[in-house]
N, CA and C atoms as an extended XYZ file, in Angstrom:
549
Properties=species:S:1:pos:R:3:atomname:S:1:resname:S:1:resid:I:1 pbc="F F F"
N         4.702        2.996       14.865 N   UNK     1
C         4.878        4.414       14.957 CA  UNK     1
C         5.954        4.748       15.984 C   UNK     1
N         5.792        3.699       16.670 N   UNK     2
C         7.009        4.205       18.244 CA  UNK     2
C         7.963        3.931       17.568 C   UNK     2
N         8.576        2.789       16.502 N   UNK     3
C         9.874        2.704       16.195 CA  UNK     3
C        10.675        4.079       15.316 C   UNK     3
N         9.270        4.814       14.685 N   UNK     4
C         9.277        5.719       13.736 CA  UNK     4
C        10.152        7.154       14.230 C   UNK     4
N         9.630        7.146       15.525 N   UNK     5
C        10.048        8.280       17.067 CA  UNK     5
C        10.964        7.944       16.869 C   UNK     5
N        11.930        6.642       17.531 N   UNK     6
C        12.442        5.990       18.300 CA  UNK     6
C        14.075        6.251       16.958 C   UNK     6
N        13.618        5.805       15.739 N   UNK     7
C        14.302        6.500       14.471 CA  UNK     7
C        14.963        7.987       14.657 C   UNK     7
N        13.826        9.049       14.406 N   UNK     8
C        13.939        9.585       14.396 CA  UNK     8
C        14.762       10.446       14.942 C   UNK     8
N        15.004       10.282       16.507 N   UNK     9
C        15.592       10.423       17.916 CA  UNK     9
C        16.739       10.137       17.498 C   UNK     9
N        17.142        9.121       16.720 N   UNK    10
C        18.598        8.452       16.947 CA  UNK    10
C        19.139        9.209       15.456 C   UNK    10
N        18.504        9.472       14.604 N   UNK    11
C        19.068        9.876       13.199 CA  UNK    11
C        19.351       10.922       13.923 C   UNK    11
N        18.848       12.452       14.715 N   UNK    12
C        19.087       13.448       14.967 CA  UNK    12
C        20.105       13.354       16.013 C   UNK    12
N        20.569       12.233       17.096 N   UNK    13
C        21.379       12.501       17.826 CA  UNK    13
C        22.749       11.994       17.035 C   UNK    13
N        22.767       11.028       15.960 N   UNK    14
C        23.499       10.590       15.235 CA  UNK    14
C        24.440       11.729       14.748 C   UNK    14
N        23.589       13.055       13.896 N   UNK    15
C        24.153       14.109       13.398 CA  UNK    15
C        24.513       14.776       13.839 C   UNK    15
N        23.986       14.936       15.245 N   UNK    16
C        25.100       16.100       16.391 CA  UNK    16
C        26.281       15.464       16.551 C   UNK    16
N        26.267       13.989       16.872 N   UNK    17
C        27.630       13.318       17.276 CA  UNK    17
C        28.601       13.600       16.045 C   UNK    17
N        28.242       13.206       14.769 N   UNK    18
C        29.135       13.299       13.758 CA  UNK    18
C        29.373       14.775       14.149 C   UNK    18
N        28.916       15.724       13.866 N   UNK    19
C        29.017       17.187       14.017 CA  UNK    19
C        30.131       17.418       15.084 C   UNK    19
N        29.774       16.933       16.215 N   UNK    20
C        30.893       16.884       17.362 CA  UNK    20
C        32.569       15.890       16.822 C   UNK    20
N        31.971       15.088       16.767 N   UNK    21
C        32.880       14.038       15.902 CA  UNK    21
C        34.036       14.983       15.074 C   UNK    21
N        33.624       15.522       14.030 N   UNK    22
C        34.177       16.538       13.364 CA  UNK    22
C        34.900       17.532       13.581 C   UNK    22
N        34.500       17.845       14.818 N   UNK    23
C        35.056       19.197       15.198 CA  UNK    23
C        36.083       19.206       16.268 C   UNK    23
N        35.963       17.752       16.611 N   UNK    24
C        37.116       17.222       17.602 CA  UNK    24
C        38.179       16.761       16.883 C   UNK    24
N        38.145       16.280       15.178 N   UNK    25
C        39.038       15.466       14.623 CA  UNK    25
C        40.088       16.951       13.800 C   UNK    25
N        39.108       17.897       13.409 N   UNK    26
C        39.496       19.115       12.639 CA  UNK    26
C        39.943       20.149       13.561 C   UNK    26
N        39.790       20.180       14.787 N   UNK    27
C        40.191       21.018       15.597 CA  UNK    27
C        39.378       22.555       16.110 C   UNK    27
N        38.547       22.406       14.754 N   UNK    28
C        37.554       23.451       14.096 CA  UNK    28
C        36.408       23.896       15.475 C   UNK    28
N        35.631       24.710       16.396 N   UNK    29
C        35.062       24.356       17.009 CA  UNK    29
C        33.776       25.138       15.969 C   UNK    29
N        32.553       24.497       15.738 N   UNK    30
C        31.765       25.088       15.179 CA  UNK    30
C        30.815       26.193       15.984 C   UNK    30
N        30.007       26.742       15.550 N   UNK    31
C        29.015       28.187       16.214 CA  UNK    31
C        28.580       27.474       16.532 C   UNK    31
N        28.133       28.748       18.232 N   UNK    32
C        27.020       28.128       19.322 CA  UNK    32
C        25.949       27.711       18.326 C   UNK    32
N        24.880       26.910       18.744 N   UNK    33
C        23.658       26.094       17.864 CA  UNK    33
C        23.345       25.830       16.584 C   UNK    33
N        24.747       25.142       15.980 N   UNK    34
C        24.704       24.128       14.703 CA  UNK    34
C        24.470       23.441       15.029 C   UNK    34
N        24.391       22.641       16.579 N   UNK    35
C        24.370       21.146       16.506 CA  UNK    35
C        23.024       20.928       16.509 C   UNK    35
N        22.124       21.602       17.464 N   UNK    36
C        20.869       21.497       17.209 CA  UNK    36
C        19.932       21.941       15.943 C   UNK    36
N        20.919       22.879       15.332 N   UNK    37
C        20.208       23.138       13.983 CA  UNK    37
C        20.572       21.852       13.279 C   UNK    37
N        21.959       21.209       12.959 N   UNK    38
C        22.154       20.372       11.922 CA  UNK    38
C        21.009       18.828       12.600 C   UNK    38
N        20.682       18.601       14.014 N   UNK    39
C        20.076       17.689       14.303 CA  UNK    39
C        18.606       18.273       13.698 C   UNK    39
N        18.152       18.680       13.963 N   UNK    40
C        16.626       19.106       13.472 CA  UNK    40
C        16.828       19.127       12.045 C   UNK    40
N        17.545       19.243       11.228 N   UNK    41
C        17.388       19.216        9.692 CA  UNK    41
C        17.454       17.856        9.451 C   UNK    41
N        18.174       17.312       10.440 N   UNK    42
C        18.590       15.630        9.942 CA  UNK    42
C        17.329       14.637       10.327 C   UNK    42
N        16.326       15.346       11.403 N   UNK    43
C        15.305       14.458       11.742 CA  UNK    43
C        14.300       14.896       10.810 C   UNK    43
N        14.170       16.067        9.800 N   UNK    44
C        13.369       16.915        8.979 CA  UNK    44
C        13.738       16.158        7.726 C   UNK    44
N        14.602       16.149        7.421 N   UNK    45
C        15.352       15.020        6.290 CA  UNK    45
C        14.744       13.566        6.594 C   UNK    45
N        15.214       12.985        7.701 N   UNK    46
C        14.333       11.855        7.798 CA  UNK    46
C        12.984       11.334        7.756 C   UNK    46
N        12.416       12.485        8.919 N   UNK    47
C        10.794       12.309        8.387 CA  UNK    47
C        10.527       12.369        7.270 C   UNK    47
N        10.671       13.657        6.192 N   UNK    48
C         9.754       13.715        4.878 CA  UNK    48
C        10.586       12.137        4.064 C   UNK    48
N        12.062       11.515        4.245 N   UNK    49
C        11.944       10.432        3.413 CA  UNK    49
C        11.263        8.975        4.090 C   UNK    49
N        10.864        8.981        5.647 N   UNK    50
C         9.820        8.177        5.713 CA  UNK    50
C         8.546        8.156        5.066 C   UNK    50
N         7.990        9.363        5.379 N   UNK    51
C         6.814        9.772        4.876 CA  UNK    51
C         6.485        9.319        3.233 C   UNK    51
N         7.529        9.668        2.463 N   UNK    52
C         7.235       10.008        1.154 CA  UNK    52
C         7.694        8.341        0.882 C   UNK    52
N         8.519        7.679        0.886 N   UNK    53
C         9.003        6.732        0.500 CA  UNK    53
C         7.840        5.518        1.270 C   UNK    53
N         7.062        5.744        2.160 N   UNK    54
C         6.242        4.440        2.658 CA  UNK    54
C         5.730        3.593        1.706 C   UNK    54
N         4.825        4.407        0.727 N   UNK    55
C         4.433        3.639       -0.376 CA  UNK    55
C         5.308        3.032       -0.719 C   UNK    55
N         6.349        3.295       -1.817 N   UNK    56
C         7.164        1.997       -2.222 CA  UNK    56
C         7.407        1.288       -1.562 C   UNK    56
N         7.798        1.619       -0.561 N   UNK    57
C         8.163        0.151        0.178 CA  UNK    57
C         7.134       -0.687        0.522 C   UNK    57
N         5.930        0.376        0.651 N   UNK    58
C         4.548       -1.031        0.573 CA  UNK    58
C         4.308       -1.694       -0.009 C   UNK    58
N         4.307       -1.283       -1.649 N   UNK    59
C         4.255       -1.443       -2.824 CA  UNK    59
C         5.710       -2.895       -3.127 C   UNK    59
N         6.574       -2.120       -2.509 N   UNK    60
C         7.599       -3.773       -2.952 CA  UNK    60
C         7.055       -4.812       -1.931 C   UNK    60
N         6.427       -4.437       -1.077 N   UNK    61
C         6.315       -6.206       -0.050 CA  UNK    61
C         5.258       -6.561        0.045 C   UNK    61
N         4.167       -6.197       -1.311 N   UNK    62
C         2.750       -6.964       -2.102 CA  UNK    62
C         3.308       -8.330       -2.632 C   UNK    62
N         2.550       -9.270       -2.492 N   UNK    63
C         3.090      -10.316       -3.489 CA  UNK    63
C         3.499      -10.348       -4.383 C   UNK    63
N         4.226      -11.507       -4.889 N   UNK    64
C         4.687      -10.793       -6.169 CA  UNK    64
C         3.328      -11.174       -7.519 C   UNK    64
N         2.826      -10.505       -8.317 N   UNK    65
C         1.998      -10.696       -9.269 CA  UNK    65
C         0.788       -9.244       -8.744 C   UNK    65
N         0.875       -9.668       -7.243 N   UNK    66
C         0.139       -8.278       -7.101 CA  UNK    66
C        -0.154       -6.752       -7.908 C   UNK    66
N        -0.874       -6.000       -8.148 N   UNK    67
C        -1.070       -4.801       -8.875 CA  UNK    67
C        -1.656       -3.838       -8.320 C   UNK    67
N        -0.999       -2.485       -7.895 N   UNK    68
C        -1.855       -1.255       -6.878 CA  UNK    68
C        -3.070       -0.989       -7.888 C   UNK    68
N        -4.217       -0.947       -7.569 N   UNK    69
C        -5.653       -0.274       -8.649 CA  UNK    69
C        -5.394        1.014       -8.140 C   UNK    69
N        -5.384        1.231       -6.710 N   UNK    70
C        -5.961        2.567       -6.663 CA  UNK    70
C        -4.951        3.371       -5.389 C   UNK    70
N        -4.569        4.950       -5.250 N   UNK    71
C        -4.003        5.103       -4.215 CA  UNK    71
C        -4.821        6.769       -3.616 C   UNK    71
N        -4.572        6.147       -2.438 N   UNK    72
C        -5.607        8.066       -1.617 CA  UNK    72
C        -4.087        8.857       -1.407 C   UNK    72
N        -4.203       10.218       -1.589 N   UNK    73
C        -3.141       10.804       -1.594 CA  UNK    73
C        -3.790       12.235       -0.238 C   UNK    73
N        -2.765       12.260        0.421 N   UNK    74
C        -2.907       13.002        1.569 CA  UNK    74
C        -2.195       14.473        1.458 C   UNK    74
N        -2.829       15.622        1.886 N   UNK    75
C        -2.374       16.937        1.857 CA  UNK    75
C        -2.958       17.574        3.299 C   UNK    75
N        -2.194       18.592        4.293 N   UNK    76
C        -2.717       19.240        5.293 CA  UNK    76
C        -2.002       20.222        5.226 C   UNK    76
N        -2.602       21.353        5.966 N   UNK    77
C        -1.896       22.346        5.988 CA  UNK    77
C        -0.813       22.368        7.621 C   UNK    77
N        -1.360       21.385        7.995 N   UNK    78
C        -0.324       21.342        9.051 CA  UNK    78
C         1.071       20.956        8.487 C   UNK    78
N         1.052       20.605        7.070 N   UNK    79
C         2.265       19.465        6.806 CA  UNK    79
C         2.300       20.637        5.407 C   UNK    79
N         2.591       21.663        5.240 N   UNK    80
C         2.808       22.502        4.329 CA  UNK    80
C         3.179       22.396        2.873 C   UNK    80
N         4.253       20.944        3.271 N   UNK    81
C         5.430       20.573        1.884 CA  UNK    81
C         4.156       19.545        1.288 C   UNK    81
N         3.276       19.311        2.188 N   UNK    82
C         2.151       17.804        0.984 CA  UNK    82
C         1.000       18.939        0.524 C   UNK    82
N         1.165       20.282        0.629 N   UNK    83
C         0.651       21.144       -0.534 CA  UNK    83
C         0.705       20.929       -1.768 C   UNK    83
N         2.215       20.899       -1.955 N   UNK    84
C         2.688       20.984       -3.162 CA  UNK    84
C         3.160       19.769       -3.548 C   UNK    84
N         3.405       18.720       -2.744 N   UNK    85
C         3.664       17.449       -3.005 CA  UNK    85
C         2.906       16.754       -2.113 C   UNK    85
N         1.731       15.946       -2.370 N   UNK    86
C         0.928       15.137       -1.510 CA  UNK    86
C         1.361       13.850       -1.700 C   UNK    86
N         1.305       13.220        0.010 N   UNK    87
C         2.059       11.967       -0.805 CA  UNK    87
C         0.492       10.379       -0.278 C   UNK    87
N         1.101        9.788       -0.686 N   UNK    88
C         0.170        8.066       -0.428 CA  UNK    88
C         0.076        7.811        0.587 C   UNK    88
N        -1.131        7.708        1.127 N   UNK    89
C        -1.381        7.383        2.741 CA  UNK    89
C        -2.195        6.217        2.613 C   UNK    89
N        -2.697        5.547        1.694 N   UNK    90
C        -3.783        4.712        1.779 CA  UNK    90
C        -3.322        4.149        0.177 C   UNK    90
N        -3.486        2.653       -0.116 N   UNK    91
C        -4.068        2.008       -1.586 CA  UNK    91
C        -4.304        0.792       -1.334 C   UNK    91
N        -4.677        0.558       -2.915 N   UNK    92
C        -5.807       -0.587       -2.568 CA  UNK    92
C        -5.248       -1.585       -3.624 C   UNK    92
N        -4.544       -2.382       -3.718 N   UNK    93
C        -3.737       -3.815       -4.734 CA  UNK    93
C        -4.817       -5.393       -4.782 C   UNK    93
N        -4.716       -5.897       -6.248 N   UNK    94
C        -5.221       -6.894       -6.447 CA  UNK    94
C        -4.488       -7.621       -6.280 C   UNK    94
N        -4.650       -9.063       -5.909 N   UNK    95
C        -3.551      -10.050       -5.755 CA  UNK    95
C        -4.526      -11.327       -6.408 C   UNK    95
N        -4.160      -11.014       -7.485 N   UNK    96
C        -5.192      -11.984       -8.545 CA  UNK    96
C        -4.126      -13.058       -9.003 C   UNK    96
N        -3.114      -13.525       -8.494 N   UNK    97
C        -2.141      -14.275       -8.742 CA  UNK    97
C        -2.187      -15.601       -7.962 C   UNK    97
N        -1.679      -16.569       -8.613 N   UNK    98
C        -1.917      -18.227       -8.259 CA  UNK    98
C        -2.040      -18.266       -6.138 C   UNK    98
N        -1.552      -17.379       -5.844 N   UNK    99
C        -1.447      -17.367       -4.323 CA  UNK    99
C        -2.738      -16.977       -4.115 C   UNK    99
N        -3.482      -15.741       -5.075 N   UNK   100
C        -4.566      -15.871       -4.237 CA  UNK   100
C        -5.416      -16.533       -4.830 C   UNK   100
N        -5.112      -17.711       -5.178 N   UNK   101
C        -6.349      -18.802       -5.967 CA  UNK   101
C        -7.318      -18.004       -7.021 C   UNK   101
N        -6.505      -16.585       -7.572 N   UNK   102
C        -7.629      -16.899       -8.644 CA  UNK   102
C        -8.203      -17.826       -9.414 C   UNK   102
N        -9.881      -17.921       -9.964 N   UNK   103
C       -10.455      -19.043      -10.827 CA  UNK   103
C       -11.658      -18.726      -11.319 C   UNK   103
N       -11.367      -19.260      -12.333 N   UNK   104
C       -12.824      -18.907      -13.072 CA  UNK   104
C       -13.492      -20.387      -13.313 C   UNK   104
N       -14.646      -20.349      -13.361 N   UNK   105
C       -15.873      -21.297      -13.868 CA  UNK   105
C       -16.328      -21.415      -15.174 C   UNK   105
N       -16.152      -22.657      -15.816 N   UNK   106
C       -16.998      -22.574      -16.857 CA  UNK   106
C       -17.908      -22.768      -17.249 C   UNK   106
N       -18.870      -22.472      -16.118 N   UNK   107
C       -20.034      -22.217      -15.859 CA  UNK   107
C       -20.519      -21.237      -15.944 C   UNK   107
N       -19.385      -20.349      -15.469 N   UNK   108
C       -19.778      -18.427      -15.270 CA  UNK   108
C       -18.501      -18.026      -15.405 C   UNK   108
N       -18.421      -17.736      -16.986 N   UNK   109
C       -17.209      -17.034      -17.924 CA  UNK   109
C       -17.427      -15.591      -17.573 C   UNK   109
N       -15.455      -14.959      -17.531 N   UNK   110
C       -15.585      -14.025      -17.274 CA  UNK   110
C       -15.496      -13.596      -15.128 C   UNK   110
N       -15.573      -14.823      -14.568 N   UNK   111
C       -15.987      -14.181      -13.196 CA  UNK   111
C       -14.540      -14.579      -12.861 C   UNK   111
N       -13.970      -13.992      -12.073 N   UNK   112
C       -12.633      -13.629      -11.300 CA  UNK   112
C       -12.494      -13.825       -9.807 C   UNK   112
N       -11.738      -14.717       -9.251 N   UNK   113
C       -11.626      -14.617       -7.478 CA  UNK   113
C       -10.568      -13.857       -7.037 C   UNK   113
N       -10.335      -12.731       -6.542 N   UNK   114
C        -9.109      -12.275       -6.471 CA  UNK   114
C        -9.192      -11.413       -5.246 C   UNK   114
N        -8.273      -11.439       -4.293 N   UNK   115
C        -8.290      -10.720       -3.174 CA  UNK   115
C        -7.889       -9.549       -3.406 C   UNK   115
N        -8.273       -8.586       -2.295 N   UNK   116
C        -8.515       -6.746       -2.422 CA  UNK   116
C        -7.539       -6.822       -1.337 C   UNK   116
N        -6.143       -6.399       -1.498 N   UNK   117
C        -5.160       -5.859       -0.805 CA  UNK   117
C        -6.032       -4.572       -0.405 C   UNK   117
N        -6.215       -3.990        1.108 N   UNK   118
C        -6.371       -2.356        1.130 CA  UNK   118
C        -4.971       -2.473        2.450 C   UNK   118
N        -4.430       -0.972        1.856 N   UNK   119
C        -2.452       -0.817        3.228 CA  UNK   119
C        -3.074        0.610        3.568 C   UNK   119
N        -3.175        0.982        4.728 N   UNK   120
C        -2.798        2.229        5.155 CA  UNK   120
C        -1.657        2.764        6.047 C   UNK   120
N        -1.135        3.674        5.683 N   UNK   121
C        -0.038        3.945        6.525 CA  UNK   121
C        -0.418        4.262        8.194 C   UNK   121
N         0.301        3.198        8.771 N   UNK   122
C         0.041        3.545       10.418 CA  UNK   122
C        -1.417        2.808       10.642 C   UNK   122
N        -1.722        2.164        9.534 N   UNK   123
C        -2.629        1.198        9.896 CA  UNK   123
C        -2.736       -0.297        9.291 C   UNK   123
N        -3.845       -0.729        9.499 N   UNK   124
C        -3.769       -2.586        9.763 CA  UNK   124
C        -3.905       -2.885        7.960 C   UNK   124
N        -3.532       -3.794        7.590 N   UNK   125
C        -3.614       -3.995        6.180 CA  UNK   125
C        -4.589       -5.377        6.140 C   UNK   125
N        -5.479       -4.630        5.778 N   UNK   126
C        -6.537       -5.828        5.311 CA  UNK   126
C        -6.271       -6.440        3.957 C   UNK   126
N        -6.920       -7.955        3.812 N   UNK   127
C        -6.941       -8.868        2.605 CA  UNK   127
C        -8.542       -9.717        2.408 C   UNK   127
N        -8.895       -9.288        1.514 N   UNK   128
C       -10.233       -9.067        1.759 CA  UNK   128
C       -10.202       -9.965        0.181 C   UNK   128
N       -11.244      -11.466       -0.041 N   UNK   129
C       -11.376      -11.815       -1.318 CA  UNK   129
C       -12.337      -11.314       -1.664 C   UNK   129
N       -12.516      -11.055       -3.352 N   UNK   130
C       -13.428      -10.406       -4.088 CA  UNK   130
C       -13.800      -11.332       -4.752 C   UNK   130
N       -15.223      -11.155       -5.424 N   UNK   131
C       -15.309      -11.879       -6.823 CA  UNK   131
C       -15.910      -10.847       -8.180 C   UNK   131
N       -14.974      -11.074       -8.904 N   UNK   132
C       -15.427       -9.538      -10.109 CA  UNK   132
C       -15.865      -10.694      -11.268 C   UNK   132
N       -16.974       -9.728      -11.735 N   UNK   133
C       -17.351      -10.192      -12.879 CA  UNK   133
C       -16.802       -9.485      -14.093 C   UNK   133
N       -15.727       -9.337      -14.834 N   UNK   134
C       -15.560       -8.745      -15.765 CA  UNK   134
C       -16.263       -8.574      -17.164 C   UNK   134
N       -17.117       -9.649      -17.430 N   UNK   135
C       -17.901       -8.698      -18.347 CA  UNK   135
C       -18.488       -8.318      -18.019 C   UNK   135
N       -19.419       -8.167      -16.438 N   UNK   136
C       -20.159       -7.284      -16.397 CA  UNK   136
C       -19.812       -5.788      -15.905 C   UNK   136
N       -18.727       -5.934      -15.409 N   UNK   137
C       -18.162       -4.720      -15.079 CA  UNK   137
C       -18.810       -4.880      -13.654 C   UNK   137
N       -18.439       -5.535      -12.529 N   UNK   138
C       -18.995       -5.395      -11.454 CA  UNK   138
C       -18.181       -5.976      -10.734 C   UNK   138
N       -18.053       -6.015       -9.144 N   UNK   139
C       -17.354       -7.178       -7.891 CA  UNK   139
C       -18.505       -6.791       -6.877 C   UNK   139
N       -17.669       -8.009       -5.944 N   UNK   140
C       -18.286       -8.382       -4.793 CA  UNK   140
C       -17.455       -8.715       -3.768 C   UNK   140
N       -17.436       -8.427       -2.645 N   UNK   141
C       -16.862       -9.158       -1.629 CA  UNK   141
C       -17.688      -10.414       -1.476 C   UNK   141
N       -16.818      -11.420       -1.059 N   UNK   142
C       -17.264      -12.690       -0.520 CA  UNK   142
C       -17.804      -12.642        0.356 C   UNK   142
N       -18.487      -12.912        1.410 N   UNK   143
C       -19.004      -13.160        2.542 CA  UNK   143
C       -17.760      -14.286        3.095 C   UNK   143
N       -18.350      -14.891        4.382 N   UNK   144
C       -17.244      -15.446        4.760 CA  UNK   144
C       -18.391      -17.386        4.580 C   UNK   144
N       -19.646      -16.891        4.513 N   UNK   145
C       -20.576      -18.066        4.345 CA  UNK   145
C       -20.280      -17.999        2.630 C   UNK   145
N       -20.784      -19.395        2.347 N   UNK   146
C       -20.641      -19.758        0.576 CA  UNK   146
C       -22.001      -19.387        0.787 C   UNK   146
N       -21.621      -18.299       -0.967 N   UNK   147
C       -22.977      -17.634       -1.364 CA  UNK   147
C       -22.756      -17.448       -3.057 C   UNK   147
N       -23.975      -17.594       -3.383 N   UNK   148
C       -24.113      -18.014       -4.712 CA  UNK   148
C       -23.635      -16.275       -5.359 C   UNK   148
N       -23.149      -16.503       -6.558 N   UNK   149
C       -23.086      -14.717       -7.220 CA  UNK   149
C       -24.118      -14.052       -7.240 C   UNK   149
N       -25.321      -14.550       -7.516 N   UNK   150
C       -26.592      -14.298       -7.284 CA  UNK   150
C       -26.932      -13.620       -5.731 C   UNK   150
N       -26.485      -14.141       -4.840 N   UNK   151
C       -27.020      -13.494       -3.815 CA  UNK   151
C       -25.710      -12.433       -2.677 C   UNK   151
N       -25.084      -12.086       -3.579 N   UNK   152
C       -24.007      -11.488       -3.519 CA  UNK   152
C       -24.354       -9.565       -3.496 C   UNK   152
N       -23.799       -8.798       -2.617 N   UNK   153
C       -23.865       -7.743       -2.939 CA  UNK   153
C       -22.954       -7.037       -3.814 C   UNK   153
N       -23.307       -6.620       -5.485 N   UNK   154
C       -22.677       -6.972       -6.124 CA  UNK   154
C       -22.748       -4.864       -6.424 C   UNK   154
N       -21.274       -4.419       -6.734 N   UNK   155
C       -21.178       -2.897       -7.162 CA  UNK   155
C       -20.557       -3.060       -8.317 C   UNK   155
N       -21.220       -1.936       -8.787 N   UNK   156
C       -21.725       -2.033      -10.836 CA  UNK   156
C       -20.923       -0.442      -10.770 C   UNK   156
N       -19.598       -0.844      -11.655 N   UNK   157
C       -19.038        0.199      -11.984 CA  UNK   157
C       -17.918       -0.122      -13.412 C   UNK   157
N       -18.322        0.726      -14.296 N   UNK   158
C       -17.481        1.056      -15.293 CA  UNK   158
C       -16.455        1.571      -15.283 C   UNK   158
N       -15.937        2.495      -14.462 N   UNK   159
C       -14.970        3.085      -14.293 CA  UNK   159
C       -14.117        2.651      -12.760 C   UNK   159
N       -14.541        1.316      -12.076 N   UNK   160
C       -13.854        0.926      -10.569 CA  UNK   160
C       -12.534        0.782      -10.536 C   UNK   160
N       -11.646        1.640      -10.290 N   UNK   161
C       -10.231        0.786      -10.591 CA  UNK   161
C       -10.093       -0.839      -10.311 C   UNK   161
N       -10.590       -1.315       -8.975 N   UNK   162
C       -10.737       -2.492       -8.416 CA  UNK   162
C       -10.831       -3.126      -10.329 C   UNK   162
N       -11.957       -3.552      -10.302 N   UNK   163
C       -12.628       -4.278      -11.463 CA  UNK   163
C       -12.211       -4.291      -12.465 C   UNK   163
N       -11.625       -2.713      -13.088 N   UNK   164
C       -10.339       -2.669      -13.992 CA  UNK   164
C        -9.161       -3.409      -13.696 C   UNK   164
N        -8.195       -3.332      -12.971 N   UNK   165
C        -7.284       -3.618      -12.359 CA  UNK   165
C        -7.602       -5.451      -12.232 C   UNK   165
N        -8.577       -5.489      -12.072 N   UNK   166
C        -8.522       -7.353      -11.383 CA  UNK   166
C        -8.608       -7.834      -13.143 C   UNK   166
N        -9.315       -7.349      -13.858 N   UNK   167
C        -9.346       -7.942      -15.181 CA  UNK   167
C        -8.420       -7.732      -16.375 C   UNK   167
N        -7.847       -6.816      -15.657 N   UNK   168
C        -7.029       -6.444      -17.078 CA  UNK   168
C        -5.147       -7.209      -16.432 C   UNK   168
N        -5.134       -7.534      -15.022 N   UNK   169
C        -3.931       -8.471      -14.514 CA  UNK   169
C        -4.237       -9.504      -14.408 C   UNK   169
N        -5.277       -9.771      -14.378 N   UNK   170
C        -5.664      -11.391      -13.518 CA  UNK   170
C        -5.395      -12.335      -14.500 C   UNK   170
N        -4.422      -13.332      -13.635 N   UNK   171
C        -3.971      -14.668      -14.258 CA  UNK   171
C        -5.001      -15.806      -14.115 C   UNK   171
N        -5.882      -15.844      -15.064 N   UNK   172
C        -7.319      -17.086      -14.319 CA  UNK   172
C        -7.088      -17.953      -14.789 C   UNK   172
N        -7.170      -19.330      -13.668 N   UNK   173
C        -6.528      -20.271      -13.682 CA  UNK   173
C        -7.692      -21.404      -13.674 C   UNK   173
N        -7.524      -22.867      -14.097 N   UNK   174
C        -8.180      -23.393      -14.141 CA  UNK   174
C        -9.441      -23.388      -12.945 C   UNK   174
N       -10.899      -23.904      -12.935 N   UNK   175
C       -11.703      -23.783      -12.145 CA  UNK   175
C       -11.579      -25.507      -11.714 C   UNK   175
N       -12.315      -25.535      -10.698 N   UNK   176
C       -12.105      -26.911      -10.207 CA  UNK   176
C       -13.364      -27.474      -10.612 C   UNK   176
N       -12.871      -28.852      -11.252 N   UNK   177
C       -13.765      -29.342      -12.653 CA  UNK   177
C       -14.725      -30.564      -12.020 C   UNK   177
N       -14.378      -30.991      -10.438 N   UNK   178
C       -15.209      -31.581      -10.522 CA  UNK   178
C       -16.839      -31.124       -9.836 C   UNK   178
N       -16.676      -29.953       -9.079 N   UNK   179
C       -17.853      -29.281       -8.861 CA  UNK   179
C       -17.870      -28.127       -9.315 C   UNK   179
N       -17.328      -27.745      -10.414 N   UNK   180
C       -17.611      -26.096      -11.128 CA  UNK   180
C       -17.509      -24.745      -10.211 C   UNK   180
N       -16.824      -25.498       -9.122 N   UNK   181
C       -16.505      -23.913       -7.740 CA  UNK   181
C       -16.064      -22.816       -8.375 C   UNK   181
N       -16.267      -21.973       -8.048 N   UNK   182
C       -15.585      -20.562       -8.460 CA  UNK   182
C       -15.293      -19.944       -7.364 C   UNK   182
N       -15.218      -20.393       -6.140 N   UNK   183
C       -14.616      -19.577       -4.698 CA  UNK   183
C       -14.152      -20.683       -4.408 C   UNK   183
């Protein structure tokens, strides 16, 4: 966030200098307080394309195979313009791709290992593995102890993006054949 300031500060003193810059090369002297007007538009310009643009750029530096399921979209009235345009402050990406060891069992068809990307802006980005059962329409977080699916706290949803999202991308890859693991 300090570099975000620290940006900000320098884009707006940037545009007075050009401004000055200009008016020394053209001869032109501009009206008392353009410079501080054209600096405050230029740090107003900058913020809303930090703001608005964070997501993608979160979104490009997911792994690659990764897939966003789900995104929280933010509006205040302190921030007037995310009235009418609210933008992504929070989502949640599967990374069901050979990096994150997805695997299934053929023991227990249908079950998925795939880690739960959650990014928030201005905050810590957790990677959290799941295990979804796609036909049943359900996941689980892993524990960090080996625990059977059975004794798993398991959320039953038809409509989860998570569970959607992990089954309808997930690349499942062989299970390891000589003890039937699925984590």
């Amino acid at each position: 966030m300090i570099l975000v300031l620290i940006g900000t500060v320098a884009i707006g003193l940037g545009s007075a200098g050009i401004l000055f810059l200009t008016s020394k090369v053209t001869g032109v002297k501009p009206p008392t307080g353009v410079a501080p007007i054209a600096a405050g538009i230029a740090m107003f310009a900058f913020m809303l394309w930090n703001e608005y643009s964070w997501f993608d750029r979160a979104q490009d530096g997911l792994p690659a195979g990764a897939a966003v399921a789900d995104t929280i979209e933010h509006s205040s009235v302190f921030q007037p313009w995310t009235m009418a345009i609210p933008r992504v402050v929070r989502f949640a990406a599967i990374d069901a791709g050979p990096s994150a060891a997805a695997a299934a069992a053929p023991t227990h068809p249908g079950l998925l290992r795939a880690d739960v990307i959650l990014a928030e802006r201005f905050g810590e980005t957790l990677r959290l593995p799941h295990l979804f059962d796609c036909t049943g329409s359900r996941r689980a977080a892993l524990p960090a102890t080996d625990a059977l699916p059975g004794e798993l706290d398991w959320v039953i949803s038809g409509t989860d993006p998570l569970i959607k999202t992990a089954c309808a991308t997930a690349t499942v890859l062989p299970a390891d054949r000589e003890n039937g693991d699925i984590l």
